[in-house]
Biopython code that builds the backbone (N, CA, C, O; Angstrom):
import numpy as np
from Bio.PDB.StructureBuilder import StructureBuilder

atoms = [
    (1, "UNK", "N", (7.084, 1.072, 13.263)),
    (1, "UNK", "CA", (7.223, 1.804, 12.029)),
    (1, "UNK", "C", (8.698, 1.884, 11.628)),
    (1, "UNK", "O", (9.145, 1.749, 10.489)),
    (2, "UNK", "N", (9.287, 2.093, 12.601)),
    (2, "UNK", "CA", (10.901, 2.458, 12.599)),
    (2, "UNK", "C", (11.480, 1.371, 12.036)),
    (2, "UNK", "O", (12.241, 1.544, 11.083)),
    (3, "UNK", "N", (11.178, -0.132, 12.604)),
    (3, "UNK", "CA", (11.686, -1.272, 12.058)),
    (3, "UNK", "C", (10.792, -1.999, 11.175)),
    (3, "UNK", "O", (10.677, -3.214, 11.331)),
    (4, "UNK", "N", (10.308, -1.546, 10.492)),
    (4, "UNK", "CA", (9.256, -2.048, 9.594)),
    (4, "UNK", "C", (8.567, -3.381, 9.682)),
    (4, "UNK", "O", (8.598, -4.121, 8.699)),
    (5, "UNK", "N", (7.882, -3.786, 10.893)),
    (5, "UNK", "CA", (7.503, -4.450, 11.149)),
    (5, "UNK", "C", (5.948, -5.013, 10.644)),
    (5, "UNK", "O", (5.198, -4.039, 10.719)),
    (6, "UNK", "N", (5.397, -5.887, 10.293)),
    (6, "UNK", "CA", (4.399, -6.870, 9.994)),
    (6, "UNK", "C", (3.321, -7.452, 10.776)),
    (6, "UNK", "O", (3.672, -8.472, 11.368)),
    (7, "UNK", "N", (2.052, -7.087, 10.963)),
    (7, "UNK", "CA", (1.268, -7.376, 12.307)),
    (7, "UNK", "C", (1.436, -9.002, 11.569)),
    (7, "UNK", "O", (1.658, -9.471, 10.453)),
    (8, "UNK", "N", (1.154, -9.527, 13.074)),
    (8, "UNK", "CA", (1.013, -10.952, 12.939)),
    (8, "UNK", "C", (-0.633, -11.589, 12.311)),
    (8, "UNK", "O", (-1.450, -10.724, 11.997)),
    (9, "UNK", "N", (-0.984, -12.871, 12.180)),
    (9, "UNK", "CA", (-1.948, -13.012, 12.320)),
    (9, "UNK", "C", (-2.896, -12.904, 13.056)),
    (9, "UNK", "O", (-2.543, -12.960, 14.234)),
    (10, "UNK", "N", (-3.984, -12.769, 12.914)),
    (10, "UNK", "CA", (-5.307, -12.537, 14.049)),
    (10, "UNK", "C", (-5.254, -13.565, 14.417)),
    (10, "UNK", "O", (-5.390, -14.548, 13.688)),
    (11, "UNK", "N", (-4.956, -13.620, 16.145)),
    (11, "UNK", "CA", (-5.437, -14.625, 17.007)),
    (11, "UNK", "C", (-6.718, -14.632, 18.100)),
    (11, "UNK", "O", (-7.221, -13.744, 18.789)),
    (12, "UNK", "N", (-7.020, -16.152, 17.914)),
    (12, "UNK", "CA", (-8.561, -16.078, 18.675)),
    (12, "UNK", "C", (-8.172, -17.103, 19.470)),
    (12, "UNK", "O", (-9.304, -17.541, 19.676)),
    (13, "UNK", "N", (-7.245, -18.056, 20.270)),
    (13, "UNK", "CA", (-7.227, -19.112, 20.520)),
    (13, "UNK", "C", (-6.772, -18.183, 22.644)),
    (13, "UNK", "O", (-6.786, -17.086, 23.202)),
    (14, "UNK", "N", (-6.533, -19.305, 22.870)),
    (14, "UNK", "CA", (-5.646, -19.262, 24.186)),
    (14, "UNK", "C", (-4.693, -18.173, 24.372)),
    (14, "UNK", "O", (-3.527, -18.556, 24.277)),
    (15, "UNK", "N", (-4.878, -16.633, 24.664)),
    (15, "UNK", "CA", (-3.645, -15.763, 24.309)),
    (15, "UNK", "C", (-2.482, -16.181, 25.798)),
    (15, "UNK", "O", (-1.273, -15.949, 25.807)),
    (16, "UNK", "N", (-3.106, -16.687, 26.690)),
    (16, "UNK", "CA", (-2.220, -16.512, 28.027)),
    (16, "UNK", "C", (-1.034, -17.549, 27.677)),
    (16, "UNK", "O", (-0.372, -17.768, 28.692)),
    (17, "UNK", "N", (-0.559, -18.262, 26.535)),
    (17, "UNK", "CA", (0.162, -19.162, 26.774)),
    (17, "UNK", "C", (1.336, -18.759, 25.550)),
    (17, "UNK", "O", (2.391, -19.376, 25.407)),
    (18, "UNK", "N", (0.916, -17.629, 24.742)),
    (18, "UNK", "CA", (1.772, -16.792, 24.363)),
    (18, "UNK", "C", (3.130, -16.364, 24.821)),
    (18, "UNK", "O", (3.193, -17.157, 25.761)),
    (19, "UNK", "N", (4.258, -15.721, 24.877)),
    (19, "UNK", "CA", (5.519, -15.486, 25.399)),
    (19, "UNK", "C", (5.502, -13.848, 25.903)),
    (19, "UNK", "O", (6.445, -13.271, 26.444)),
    (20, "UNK", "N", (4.185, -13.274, 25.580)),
    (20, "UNK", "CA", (4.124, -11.693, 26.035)),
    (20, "UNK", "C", (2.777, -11.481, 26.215)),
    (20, "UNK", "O", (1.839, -12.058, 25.667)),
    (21, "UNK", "N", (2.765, -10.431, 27.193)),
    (21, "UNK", "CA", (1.322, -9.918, 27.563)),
    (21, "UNK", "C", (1.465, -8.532, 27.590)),
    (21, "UNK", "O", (2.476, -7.897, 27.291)),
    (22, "UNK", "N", (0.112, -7.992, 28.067)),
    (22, "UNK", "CA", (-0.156, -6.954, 28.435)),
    (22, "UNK", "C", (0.289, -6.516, 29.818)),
    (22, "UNK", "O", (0.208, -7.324, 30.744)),
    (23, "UNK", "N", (0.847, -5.043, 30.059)),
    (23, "UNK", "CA", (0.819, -4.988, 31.645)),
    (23, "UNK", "C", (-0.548, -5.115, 31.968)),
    (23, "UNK", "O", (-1.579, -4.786, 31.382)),
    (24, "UNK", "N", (-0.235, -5.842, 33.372)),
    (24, "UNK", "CA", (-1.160, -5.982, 34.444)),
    (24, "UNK", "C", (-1.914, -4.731, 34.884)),
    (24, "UNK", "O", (-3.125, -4.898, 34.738)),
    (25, "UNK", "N", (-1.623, -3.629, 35.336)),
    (25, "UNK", "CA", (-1.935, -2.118, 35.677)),
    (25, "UNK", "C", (-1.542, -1.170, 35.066)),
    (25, "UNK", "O", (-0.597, -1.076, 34.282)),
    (26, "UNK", "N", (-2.324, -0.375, 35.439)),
    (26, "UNK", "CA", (-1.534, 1.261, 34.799)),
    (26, "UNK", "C", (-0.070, 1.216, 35.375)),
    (26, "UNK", "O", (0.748, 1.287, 34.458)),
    (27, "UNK", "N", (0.408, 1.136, 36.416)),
    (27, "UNK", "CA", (1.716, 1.400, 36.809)),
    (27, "UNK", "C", (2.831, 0.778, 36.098)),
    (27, "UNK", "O", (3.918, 1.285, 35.823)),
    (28, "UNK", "N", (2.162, -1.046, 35.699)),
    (28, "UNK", "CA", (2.898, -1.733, 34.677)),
    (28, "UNK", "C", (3.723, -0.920, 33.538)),
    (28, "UNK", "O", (4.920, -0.762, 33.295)),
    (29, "UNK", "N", (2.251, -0.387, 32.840)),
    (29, "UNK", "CA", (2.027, 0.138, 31.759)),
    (29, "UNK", "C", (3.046, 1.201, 31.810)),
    (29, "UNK", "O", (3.875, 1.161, 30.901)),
    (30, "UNK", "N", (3.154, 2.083, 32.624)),
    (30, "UNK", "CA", (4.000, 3.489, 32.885)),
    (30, "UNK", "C", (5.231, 3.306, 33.022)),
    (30, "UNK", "O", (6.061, 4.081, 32.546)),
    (31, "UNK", "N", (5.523, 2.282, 33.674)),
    (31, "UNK", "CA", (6.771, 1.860, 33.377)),
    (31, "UNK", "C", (7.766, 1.286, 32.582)),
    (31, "UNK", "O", (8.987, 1.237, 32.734)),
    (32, "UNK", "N", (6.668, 0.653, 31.284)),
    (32, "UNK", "CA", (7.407, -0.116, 30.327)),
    (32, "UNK", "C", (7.485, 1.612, 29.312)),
    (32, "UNK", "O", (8.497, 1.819, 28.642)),
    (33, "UNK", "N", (6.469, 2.563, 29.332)),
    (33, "UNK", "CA", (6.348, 3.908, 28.694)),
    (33, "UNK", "C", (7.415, 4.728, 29.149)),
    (33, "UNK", "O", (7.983, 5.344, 28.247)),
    (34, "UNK", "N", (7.803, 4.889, 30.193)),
    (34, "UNK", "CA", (8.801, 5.562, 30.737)),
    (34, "UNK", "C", (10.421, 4.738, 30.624)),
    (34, "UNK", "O", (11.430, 5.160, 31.187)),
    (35, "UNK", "N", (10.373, 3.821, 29.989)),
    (35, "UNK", "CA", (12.049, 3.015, 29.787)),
    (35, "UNK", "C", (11.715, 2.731, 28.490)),
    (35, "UNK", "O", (12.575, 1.953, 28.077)),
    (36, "UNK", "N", (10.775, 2.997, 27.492)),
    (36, "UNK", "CA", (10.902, 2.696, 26.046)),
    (36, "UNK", "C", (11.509, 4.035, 24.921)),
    (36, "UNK", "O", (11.025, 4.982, 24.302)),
    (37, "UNK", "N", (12.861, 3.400, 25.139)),
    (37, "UNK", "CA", (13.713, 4.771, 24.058)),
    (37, "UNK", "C", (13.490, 5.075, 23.071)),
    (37, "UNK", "O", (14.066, 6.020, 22.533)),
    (38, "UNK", "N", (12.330, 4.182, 22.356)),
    (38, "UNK", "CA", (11.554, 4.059, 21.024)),
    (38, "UNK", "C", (10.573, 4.889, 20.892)),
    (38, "UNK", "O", (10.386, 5.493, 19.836)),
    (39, "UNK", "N", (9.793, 5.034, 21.979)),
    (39, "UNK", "CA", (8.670, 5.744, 21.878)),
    (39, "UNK", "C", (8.905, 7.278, 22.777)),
    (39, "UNK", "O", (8.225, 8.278, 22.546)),
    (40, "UNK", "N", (9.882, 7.224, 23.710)),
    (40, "UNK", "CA", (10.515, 8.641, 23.784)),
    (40, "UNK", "C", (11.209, 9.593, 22.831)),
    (40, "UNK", "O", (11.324, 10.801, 23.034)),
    (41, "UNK", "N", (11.657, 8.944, 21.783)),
    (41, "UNK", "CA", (12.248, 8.992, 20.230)),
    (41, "UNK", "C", (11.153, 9.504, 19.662)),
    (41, "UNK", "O", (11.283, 10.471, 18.911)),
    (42, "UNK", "N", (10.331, 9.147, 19.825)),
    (42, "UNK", "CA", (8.961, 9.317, 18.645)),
    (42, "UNK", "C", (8.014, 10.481, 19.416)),
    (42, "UNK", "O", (7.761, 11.443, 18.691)),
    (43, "UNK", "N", (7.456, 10.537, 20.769)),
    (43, "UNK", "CA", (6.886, 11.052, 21.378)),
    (43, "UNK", "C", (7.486, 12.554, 22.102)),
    (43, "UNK", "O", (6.903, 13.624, 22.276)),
    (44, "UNK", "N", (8.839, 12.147, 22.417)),
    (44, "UNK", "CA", (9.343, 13.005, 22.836)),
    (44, "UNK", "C", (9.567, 13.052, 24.217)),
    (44, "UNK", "O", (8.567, 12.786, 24.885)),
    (45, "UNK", "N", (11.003, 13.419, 25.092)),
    (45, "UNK", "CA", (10.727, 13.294, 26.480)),
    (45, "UNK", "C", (9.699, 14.084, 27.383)),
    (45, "UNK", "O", (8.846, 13.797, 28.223)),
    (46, "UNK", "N", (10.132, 15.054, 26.877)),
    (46, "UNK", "CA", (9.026, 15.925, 27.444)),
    (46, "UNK", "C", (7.527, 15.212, 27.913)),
    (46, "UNK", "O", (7.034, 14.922, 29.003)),
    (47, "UNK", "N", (7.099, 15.096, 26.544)),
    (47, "UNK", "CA", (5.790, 14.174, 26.333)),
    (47, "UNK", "C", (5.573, 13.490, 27.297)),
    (47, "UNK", "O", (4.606, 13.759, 28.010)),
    (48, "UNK", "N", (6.451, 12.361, 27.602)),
    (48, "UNK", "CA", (6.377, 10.917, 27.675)),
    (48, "UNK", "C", (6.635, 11.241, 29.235)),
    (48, "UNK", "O", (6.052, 10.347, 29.849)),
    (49, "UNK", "N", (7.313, 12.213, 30.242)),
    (49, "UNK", "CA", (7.947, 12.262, 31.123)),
    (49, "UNK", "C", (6.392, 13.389, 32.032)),
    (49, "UNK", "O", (6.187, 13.247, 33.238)),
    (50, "UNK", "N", (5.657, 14.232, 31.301)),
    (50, "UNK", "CA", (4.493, 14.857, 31.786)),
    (50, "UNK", "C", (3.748, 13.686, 32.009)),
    (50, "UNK", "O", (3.534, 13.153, 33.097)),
    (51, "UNK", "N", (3.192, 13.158, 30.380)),
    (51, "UNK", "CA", (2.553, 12.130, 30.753)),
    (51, "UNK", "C", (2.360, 11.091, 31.828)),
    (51, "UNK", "O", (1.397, 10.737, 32.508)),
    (52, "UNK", "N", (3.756, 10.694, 31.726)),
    (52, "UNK", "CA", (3.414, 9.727, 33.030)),
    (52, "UNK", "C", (3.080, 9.980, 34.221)),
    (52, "UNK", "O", (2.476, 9.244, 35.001)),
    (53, "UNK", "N", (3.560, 11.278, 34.423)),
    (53, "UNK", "CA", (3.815, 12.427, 36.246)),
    (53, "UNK", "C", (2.100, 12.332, 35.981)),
    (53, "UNK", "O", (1.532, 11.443, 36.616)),
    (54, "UNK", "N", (1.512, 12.932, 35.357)),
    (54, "UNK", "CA", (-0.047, 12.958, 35.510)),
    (54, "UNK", "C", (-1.019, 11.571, 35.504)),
    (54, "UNK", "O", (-1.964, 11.502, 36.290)),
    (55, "UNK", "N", (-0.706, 10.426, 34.521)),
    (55, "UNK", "CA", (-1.695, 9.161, 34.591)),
    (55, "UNK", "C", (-0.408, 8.903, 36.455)),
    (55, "UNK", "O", (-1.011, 7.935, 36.917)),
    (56, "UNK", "N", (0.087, 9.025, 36.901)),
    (56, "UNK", "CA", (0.512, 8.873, 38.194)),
    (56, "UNK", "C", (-0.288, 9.185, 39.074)),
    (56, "UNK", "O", (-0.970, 8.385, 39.714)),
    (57, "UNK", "N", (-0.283, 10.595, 39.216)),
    (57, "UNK", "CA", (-1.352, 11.175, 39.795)),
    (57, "UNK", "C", (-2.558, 10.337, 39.754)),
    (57, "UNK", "O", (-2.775, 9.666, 40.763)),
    (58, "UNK", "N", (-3.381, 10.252, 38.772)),
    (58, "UNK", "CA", (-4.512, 10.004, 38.667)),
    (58, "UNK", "C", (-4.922, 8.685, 39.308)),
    (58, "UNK", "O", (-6.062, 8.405, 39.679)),
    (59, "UNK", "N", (-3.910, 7.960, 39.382)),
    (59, "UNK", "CA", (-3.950, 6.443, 39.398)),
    (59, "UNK", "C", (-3.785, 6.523, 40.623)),
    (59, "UNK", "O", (-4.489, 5.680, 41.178)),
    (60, "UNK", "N", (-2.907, 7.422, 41.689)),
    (60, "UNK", "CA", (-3.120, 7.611, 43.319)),
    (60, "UNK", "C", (-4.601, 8.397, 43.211)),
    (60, "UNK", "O", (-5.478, 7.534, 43.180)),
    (61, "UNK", "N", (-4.850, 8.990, 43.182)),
    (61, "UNK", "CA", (-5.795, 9.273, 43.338)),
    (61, "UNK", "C", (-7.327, 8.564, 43.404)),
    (61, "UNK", "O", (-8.298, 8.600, 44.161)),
    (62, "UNK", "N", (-6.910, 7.842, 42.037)),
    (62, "UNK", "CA", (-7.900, 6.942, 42.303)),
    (62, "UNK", "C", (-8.213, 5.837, 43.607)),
    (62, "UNK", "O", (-9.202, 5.716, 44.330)),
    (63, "UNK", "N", (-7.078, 5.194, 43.564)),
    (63, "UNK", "CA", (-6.964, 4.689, 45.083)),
    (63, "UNK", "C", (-7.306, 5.230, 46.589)),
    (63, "UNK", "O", (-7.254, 4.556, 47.617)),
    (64, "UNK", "N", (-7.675, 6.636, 46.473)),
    (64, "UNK", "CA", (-7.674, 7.097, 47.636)),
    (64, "UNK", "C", (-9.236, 7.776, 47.828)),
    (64, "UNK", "O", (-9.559, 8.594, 48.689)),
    (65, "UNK", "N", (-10.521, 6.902, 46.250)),
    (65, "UNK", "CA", (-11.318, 7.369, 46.230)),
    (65, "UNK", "C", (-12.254, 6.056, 46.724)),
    (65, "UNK", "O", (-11.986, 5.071, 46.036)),
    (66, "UNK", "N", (-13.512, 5.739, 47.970)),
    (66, "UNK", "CA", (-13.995, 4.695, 48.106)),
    (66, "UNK", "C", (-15.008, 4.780, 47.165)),
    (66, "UNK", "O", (-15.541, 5.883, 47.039)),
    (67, "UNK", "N", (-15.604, 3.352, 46.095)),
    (67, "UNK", "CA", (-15.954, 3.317, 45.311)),
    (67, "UNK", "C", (-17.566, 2.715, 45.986)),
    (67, "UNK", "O", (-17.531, 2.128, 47.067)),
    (68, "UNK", "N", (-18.770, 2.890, 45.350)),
    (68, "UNK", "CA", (-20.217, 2.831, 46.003)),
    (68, "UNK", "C", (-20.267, 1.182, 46.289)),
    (68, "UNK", "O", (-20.955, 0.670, 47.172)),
    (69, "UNK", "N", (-19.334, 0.402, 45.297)),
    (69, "UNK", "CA", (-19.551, -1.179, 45.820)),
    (69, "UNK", "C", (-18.704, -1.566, 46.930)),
    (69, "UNK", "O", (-18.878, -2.541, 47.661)),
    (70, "UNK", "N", (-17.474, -0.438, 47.005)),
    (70, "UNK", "CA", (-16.885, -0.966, 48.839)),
    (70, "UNK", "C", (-17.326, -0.499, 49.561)),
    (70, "UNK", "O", (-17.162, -0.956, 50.692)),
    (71, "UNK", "N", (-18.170, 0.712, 49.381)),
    (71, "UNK", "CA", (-19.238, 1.008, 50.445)),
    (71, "UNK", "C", (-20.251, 0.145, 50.987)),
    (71, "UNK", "O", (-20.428, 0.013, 52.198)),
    (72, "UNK", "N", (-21.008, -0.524, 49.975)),
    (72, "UNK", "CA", (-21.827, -1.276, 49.966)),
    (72, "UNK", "C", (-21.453, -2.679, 50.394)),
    (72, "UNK", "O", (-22.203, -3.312, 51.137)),
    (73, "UNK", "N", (-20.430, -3.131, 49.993)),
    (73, "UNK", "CA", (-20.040, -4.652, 50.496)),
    (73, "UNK", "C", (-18.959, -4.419, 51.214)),
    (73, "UNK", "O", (-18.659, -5.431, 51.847)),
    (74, "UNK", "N", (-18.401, -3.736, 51.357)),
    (74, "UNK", "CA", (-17.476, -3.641, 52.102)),
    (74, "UNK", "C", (-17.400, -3.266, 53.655)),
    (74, "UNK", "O", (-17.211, -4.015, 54.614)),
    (75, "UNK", "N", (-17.694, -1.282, 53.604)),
    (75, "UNK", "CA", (-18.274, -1.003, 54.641)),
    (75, "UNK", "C", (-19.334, -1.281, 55.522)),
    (75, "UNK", "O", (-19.330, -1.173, 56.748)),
    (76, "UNK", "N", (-20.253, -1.653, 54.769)),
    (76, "UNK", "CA", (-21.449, -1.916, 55.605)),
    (76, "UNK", "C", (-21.480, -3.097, 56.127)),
    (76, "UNK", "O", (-22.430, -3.325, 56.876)),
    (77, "UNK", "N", (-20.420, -4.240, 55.883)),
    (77, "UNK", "CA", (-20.819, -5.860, 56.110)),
    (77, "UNK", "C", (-19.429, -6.505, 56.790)),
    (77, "UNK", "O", (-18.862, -7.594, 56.697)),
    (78, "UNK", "N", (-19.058, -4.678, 57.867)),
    (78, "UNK", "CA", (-18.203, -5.351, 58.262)),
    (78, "UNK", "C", (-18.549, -5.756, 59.971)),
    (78, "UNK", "O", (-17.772, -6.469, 60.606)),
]
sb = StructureBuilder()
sb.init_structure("model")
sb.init_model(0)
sb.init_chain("A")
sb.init_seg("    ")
for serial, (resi, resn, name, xyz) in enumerate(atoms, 1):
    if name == "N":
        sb.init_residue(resn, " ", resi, " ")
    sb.init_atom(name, np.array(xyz, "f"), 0.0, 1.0, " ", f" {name:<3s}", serial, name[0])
structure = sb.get_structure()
């Protein structure tokens, strides 16, 4: 918004051969959110600095939860 920018065209072809992606994980993700001075500008530190402390959390957490298909293929077939 700030730099008045222009969405590109809609693409349907091959996106992986593009020059940018998506992060890979949430942690990716939190980290490009937590070093973007643009959207701390806009969002606010505060914001942007809770935010991340909590999708943090959540994202250990999740990891430390066994899910019914590693139970199932995992645990049981070892």
């Amino acid at each position: 918004m700030k730099e008045k920018l222009t969405p590109t065209e809609k693409s349907t072809g091959d996106m992986t051969t593009e020059p940018y992606s998506l992060p890979h994980n949430l942690e990716d993700a939190l980290v490009l959110l937590e070093n973007s001075d643009e959207l701390r500008e806009i969002l606010g530190d505060r914001f942007v600095s809770a935010y991340v402390a909590i999708k943090r959390k959540e994202y250990k957490t999740f990891f430390q939860v066994i899910s019914s298909w590693e139970r199932e293929f995992l645990l049981l077939n070892v």
